[in-house]
C-alpha positions in Angstrom: 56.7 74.7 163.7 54.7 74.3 167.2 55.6 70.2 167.1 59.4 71.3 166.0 58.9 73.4 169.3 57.8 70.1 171.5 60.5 68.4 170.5 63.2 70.5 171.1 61.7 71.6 174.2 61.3 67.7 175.4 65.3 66.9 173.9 66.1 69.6 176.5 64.4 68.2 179.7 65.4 64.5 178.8 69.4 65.9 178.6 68.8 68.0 181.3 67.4 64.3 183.2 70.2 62.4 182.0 72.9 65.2 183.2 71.3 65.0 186.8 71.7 61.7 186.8 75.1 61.1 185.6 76.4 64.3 188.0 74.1 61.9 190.6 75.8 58.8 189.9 79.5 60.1 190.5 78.5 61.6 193.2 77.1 58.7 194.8 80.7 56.9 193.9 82.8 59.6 195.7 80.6 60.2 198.6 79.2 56.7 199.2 75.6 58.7 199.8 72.8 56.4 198.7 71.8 53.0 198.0 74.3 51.1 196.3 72.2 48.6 194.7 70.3 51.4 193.6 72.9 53.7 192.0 74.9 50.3 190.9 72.2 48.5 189.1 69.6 50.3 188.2 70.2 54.0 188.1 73.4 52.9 186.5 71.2 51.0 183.8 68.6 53.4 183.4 71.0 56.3 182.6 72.9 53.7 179.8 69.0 53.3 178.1 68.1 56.6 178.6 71.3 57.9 176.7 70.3 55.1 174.0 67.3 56.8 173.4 68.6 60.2 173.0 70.7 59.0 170.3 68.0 56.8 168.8 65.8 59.6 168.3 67.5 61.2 165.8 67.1 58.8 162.8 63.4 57.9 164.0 62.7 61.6 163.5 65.2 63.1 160.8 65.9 61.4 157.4 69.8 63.2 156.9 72.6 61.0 158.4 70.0 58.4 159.4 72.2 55.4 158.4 75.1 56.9 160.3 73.3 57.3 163.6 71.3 53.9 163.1 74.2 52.3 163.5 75.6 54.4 166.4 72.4 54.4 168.5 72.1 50.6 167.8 75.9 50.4 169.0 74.9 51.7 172.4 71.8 49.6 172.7 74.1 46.5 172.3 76.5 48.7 175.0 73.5 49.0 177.4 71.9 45.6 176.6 74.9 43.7 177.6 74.9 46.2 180.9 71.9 44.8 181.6 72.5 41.3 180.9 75.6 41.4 183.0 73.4 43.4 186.0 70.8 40.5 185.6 72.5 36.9 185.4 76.2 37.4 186.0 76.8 40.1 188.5 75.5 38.1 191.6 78.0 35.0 190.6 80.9 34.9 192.8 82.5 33.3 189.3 81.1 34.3 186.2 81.8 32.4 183.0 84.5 34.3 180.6 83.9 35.4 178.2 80.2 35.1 178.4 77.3 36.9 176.5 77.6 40.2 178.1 81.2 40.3 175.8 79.5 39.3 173.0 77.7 42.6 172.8 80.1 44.4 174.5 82.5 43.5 171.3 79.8 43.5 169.1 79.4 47.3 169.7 82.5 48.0 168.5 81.9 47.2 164.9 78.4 48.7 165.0 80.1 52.2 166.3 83.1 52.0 163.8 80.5 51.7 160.9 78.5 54.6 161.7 81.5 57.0 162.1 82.6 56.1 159.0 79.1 56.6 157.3 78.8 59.7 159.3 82.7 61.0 158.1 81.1 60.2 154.5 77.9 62.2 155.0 79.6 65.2 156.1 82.7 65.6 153.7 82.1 66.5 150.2 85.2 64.5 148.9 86.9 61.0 151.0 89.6 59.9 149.3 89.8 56.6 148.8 93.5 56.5 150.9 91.9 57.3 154.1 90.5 53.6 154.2 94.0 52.4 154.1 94.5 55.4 156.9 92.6 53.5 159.8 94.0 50.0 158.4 97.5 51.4 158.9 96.2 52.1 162.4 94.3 49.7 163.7 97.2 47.0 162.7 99.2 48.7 164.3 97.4 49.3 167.2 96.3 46.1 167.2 100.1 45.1 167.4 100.8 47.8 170.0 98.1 45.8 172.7 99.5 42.6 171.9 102.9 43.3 172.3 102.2 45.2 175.6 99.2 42.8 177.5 99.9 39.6 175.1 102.2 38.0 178.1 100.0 39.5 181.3 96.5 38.5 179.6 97.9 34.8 178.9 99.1 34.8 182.6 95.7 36.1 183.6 93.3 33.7 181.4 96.1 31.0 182.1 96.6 30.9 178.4 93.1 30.2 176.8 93.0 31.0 173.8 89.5 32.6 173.6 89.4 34.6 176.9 93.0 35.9 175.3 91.7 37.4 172.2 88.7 38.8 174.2 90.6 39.8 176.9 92.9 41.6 174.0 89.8 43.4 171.4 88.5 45.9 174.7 91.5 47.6 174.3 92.6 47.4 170.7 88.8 47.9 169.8 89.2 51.3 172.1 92.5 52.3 170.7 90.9 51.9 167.3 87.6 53.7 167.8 89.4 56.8 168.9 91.7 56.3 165.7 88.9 56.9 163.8 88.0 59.8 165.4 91.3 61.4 165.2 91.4 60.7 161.5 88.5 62.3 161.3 89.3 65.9 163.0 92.5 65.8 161.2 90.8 65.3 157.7 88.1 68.5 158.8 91.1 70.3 159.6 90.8 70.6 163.3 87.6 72.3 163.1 85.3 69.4 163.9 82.5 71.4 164.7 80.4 69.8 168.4 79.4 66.5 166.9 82.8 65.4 166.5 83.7 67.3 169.7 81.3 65.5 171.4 81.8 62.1 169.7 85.6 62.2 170.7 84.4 62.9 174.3 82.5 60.2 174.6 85.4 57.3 172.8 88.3 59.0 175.3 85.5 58.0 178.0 84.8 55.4 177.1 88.9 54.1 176.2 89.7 55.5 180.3 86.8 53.4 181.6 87.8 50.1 180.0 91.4 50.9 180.4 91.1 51.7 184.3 88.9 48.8 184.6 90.9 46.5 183.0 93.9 47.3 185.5 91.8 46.8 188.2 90.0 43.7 187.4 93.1 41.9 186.2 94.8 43.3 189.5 91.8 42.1 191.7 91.3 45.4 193.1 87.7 46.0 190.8 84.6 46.7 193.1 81.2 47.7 191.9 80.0 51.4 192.6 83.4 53.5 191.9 84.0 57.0 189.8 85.0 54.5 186.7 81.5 53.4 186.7 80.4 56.6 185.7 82.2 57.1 183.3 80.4 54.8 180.6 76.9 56.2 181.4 78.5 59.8 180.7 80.1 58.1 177.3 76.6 57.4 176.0 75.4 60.5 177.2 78.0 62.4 175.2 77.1 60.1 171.9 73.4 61.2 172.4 74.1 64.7 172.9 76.4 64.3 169.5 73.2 63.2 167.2 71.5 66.7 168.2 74.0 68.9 166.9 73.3 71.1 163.6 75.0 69.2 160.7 78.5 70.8 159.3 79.3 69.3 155.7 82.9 70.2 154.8 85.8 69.8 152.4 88.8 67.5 153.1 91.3 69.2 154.4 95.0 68.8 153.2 96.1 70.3 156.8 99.3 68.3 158.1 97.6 67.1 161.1 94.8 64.8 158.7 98.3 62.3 158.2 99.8 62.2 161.8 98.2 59.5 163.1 98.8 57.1 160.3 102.3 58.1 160.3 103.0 57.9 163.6 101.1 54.0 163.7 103.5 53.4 160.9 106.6 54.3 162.5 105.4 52.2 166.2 104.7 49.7 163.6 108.3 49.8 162.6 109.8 50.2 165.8 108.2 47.2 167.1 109.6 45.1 164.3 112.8 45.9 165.0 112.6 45.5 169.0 112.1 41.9 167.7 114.9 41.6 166.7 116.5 42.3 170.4 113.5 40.7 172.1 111.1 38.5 172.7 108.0 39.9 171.0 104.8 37.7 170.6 104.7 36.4 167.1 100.8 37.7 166.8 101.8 41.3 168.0 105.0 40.6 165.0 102.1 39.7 162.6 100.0 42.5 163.3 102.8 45.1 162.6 104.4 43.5 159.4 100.7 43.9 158.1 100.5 47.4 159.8 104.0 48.4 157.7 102.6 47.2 154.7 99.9 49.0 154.6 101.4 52.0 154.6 104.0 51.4 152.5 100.6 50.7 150.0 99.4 54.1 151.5 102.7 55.5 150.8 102.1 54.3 146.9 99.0 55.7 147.0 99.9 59.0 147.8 102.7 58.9 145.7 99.9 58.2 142.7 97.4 60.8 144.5 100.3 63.2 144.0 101.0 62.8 140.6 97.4 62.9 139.1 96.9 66.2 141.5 100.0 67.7 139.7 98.9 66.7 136.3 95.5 68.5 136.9 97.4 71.5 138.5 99.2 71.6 135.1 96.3 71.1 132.7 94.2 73.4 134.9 97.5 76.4 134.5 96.7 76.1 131.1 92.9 75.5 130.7 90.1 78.4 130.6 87.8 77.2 133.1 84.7 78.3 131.6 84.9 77.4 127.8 87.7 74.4 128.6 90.0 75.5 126.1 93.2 76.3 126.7 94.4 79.9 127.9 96.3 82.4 127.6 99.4 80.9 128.6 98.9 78.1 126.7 98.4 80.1 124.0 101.7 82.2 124.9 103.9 78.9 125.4 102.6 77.6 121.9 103.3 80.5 120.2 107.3 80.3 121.8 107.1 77.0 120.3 105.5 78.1 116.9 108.7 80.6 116.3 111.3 77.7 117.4 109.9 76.1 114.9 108.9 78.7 112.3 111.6 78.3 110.0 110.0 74.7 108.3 106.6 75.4 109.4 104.8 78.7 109.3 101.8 79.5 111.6 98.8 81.7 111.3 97.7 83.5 114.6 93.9 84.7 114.4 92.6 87.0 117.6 89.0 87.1 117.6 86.9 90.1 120.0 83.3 89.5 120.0 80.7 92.0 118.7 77.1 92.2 120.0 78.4 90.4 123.5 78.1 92.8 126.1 74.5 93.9 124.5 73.3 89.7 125.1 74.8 89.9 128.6 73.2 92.9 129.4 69.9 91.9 128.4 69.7 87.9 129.3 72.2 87.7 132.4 75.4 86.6 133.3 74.8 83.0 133.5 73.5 82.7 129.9 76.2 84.9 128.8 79.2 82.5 130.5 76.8 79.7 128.7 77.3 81.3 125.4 81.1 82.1 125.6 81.1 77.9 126.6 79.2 77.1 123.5 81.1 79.6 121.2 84.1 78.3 122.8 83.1 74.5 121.6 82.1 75.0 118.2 85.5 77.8 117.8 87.6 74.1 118.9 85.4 71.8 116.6 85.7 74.2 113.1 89.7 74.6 113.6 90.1 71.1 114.7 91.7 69.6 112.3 94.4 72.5 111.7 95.1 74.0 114.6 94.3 74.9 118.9 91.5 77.1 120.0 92.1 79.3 122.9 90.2 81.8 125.2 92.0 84.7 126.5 89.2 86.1 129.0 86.1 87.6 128.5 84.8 87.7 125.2 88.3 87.3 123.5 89.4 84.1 121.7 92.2 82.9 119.3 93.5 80.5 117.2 96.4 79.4 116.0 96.7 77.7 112.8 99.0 75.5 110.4 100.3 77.4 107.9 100.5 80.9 106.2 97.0 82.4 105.6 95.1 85.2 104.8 91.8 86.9 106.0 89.1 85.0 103.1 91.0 81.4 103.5 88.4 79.1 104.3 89.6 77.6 107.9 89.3 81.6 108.7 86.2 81.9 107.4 84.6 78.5 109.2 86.3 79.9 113.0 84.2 83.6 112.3 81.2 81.6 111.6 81.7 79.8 114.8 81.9 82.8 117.1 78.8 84.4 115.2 75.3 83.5 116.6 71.6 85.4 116.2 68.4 85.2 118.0 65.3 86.9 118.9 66.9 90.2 120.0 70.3 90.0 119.7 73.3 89.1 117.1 76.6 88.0 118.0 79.1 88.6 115.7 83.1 88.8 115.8 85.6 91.4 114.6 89.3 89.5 114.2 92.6 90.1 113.1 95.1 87.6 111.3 98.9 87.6 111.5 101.6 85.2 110.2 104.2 84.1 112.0 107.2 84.3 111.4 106.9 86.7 108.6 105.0 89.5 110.2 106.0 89.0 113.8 109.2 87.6 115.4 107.7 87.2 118.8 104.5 86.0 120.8 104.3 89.4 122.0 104.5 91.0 118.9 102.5 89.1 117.3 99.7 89.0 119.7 99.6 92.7 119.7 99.5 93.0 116.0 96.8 90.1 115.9 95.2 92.9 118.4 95.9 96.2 116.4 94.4 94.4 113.4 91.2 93.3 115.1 90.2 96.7 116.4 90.8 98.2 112.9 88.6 95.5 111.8 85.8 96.2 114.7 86.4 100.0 113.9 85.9 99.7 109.9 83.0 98.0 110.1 81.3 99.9 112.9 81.8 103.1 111.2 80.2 101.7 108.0 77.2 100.2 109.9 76.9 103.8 111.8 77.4 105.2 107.6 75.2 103.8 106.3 72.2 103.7 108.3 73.2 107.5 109.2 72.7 108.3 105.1 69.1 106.6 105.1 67.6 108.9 108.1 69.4 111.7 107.2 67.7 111.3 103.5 64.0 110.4 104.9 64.4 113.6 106.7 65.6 115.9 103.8 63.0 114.3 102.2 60.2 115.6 104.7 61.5 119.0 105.1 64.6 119.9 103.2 66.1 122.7 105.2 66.3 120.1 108.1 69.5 118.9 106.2 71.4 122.1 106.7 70.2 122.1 110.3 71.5 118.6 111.4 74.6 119.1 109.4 75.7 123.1 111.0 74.7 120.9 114.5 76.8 118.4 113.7 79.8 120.2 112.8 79.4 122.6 116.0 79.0 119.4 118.0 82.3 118.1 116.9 84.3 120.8 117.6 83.2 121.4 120.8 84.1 117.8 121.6 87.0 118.0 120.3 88.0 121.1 122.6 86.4 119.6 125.7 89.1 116.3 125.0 86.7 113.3 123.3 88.7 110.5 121.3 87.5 109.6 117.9 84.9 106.8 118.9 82.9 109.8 121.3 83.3 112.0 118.5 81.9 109.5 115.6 78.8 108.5 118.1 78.7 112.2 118.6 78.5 113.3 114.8 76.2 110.7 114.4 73.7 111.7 117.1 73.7 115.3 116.5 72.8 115.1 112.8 70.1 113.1 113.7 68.9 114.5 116.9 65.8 115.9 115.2 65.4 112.4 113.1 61.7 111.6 115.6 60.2 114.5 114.3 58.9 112.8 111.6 56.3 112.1 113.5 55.1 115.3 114.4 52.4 117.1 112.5 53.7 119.6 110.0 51.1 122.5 111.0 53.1 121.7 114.7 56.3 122.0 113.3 55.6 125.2 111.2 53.4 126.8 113.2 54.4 131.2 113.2 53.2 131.8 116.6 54.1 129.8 120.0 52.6 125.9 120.5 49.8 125.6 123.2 49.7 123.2 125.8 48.9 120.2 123.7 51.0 120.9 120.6 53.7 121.0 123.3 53.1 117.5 124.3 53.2 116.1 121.0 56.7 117.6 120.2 58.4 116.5 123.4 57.8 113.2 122.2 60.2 113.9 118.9 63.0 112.6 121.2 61.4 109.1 122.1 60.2 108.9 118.8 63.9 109.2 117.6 65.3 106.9 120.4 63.0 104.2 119.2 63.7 104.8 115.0 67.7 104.4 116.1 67.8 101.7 118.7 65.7 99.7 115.7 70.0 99.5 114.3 72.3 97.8 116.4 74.9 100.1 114.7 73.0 103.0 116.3 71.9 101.7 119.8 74.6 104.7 121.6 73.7 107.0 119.1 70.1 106.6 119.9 70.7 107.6 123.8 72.3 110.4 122.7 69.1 111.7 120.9 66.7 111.0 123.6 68.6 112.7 126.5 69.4 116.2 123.5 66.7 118.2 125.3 67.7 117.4 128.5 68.6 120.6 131.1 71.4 121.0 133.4 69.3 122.0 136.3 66.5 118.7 135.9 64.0 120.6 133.7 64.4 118.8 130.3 62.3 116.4 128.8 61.9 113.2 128.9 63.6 111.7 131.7 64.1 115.0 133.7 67.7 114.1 134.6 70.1 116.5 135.9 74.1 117.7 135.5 76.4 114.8 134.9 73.8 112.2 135.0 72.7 113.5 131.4 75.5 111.9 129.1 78.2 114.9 127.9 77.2 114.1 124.3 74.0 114.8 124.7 74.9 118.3 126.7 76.9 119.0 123.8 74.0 119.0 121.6 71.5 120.6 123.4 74.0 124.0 123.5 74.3 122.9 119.5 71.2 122.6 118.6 69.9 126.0 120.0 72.9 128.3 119.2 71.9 127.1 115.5 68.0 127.8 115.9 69.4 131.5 117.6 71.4 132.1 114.4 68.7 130.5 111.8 65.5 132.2 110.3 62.8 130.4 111.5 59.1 130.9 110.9 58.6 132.5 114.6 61.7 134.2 114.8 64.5 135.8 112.6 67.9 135.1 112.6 70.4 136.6 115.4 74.1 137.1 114.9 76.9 135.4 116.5 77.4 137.4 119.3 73.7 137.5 120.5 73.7 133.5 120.6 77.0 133.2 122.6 75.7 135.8 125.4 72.2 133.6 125.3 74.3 130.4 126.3 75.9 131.9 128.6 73.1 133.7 130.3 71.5 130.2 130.1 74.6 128.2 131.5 74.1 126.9 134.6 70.5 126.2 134.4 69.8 125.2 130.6 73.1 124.1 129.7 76.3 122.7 131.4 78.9 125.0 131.9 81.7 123.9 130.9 80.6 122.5 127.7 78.8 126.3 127.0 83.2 127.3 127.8 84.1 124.9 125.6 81.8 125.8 122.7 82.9 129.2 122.9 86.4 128.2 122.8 85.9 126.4 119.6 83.8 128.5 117.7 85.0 131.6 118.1 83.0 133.6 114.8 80.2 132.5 113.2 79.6 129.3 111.1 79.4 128.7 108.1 76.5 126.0 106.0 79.2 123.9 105.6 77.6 120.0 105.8 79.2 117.5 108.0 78.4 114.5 105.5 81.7 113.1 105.8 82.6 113.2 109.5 
């Protein structure tokens, strides 16, 4: 962290230097204050290496993009080494050689910076199409042709045709032209947001384009003279590029904004419209070349996009109709093939299966969202492999699937059979199971609609018959080991039960509330089992320790029901029964509506039936006595609304009759 510190703190002075300087240096070529040899050769040079090793810092010191700014920071060293060599042997020669060494690097910087924006582009978008080579080919032909056709004839004039100092005197230029190409490529594929890397990496191209382009002018005009503002401008170029490798890395998306084509379209267009000025003029035949090859490249980039376009609209369409999670088709494929199914239904019938899966919501609950989207994905597969061979497996969201089969079938066929046993699955604390519905088409449904909502009705009469006779059954085994411990228990949980229902009924439940209802208060009292009998049947009140040992009757019974998945709501019901209204129940000491309303229900229950029942510390109280004691106690004990309700429904006193068959 304190070395992290150093560095930063020493990047900082050494910009800070290099600033000064440059701010120096243009104000030396305005002003004329200072040495000129001083400013012109070696301040001049000193600025160009000291930019060079701003930028050559960063991949000497951080691994991420290091390729990318190796080959930028060893473009400005071959910048600033042929600075130098043209400072040391060719500056003081009233007629330098042309081209001489100091090109050489000059050009050979160009390549070196082109490769590194491309490898940086590459770092920092997630996705580079493959068309965005063709991109800067379309534009640097035509580019390319654009500088020949415009300086072909003055730089032959110039270099008195030789061939060599032409096509030198030509790359400054196109080499410019297609360096800041590449940059505007790459802001219009970001978007526009380029973030200050590319900021400052455009800066320092423009500068660098306006410097070679104003010197260019002047030299081939005769009017060039050591010292001036456009001296200062390559210096600040450098300056900008080594400022660039500092800033925080940006990855991004390709973006499909407008803007990321301009440039290639526009080249392609110049490209045309100097083809056809041929025609009416005399355009050099190189400058010809360069745009024929320009066109034809984006025409190919043309193609290209063309294909691009297609496969992006195929995808569109298969991902319309594709679950993303499981990959099989959705719920629009499934409505679309089920149009098609009834076109057809007349020679071939179909069988539409709608599948809802039992035990899911439990598994996400207890291992996590991620591993329940991994299990939909896995039922999902093995759903497509079973009904391969006869039919499409789809997923309509969540934890519903269907299928839609060949043929007229029926619930036991054996294809049926295999896709249940593909959406069942059972592990260490937990069982996954599915409730489904089957309807043929065309005979039981003349529409998708119709028969997707009677493939629907007929799965939740499914889920519903076999919930109630999981809930049934274990329900008769509990309520029998209790009748078996103490018989009159079984009049008590049945009068609670019964009381329990109607009260729910008056206070609005539907028919699932009212079956986890029934269930719970018949077996409300199920834990104490585990309590001592002399507890249980003891004539006078329970001490302090007798006490604790019955208030656990409630966890007891949580823990005996949650042991049957059929049973795991009921079981909440019979831990929260002795729960109060004002936070003074047992065990959890919750309050108002945070208790459950079954459970209130049950707690006015269960003591309006110990009021009215002979027990061995009390005898039995009439009707009337019990309804003024919950509603003394409402309020406080019990909610009030359900101690209105209760009262509403049970208006005179009940009779033993059992609730066995709610």
């Amino acid at each position: 962290m304190r070395s992290g510190a150093r560095g930063r703190r020493l990047r900082h002075i050494v910009i800070g230097v290099l600033v000064f300087g440059v701010l120096a240096h243009g104000l030396h070529a305005v002003t004329g204050v200072g040495s000129d040899s001083l400013f012109t050769n070696w301040i001049y040079n000193l600025l160009m290496w000291g930019g060079v090793a701003l930028c050559a810092a960063r991949p000497l010191t951080v691994a991420a993009e290091r390729g990318a700014w190796t080959f930028l920071a060893a473009s400005l060293a071959v910048w600033a080494a042929a600075d130098l060599t043209w400072t040391l042997h060719y500056n003081h020669l009233d007629n330098p050689p042309y081209p001489n060494v100091a090109d050489v690097l000059y050009l050979a910087s160009y390549p070196l910076t082109y490769v590194g924006l491309v490898l940086l582009l590459r770092s920092r978008l997630r996705r580079l199409r493959a068309s965005l080579w063709l991109d800067g080919a379309v534009s640097g032909l035509t580019l390319a042709a654009l500088v020949t056709a415009l300086l072909f004839g003055p730089i032959l004039h110039a270099t008195e045709g030789k061939p060599l100092a032409v096509a030198v005197t030509l790359a400054y230029p196109a080499g410019d032209l297609l360096l800041l190409c590449s940059v505007g490529v790459a802001l219009g594929i970001t978007g526009w947001r380029p973030g200050r890397a590319w900021a400052l990496l455009a800066l320092s191209l423009v500068l660098t384009a306006i410097g070679d382009a104003i010197y260019s002018y002047i030299e081939n005009t005769g009017i060039y003279a050591d010292g001036t503002i456009v001296d200062t401008f390559w210096p600040a170029s450098v300056l900008a590029m080594g400022v660039a490798a500092w800033q925080p890395r940006r990855p991004g998306e390709v973006s499909s904004h407008g803007m990321a084509v301009l440039i290639p379209a526009g080249c392609a267009v110049v490209a045309l419209g100097l083809l056809l000025y041929g025609w009416v003029a005399d355009l050099p035949v190189l400058a010809g070349a360069f745009a024929a090859a320009g066109l034809l490249a984006a025409m190919a980039r043309g193609g290209l996009t063309f294909r691009e376009n297609v496969v992006l609209l195929r995808h569109s369409h298969e991902e319309a109709l594709t679950d993303g999670l499981s990959g099989l088709a959705n719920r629009r494929r499934l409505m679309h093939d089920l149009e098609e199914a009834l076109i057809d239904a007349a020679e071939h019938a179909r069988t539409l299966l709608f599948f809802d899966l039992d035990g899911f919501k439990a598994y996400n609950d207890a291992f996590g969202h991620s591993a329940g989207d991994a299990l939909l994905a896995r039922l999902g597969r093995e759903l497509s492999a079973a009904v391969r061979d006869r039919g499409e497996a789809y997923r309509l969201g969540g934890d519903e699937f269907c299928v839609l089969l060949d043929g007229a079938l029926g619930r036991f066929d054996l294809i049926v059979t295999r896709a249940v046993d593909a959406l069942s699955e059972r592990g260490e604390g937990f069982t996954v199971t599915a409730s489904y519905g089957v309807v043929q088409i065309p005979t039981e449904a003349g529409s998708s609609e119709a028969a997707l909502q009677l493939a629907d009705e007929r799965m939740y009469a499914h889920k519903d018959s076999r919930r109630a006779t999981s809930r049934r059954q274990a329900r008769d085994v509990l309520v029998q080991v209790l009748a078996e411990r103490e018989p009159e228990l079984r009049r008590h949980m049945a009068d609670v039960a019964e009381l329990a229902v109607r009260t729910g009924r008056e206070l609005g439940l539907d028919a699932e509330q009212l079956d986890v209802l029934a269930r719970a208060a018949e077996l409300h009292d199920i834990g104490k089992v585990a309590v001592p009998d002399d507890i249980l049947n003891k004539p006078g009140p329970l001490d302090d320790v007798e006490w604790r040992i019955m208030r656990q009757h409630t966890l007891v019974g949580e823990r005996i029901l949650a042991a049957a998945p059929a049973l795991t709501s009921v079981a909440l019901l019979v831990r929260l029964s002795h729960e109060r209204c004002d936070g003074g129940g047992y065990p959890d000491g919750l309050a108002g509506d945070e208790i459950p309303v079954g459970a209130r229900i049950i707690a006015v229950c269960d003591t309006y039936d110990a009021i009215t029942s002979k027990r061995s510390y009390a005898d039995a109280q009439s009707h009337e006595v019990a309804l003024a004691e919950l509603q003394r106690c409402a309020g406080s004990q019990f909610d009030p609304a359900v101690v209105e309700a209760f009262c509403a429904a049970n208006p005179v006193g009940l009779g033993h009759a059992s609730l066995a068959s709610a």
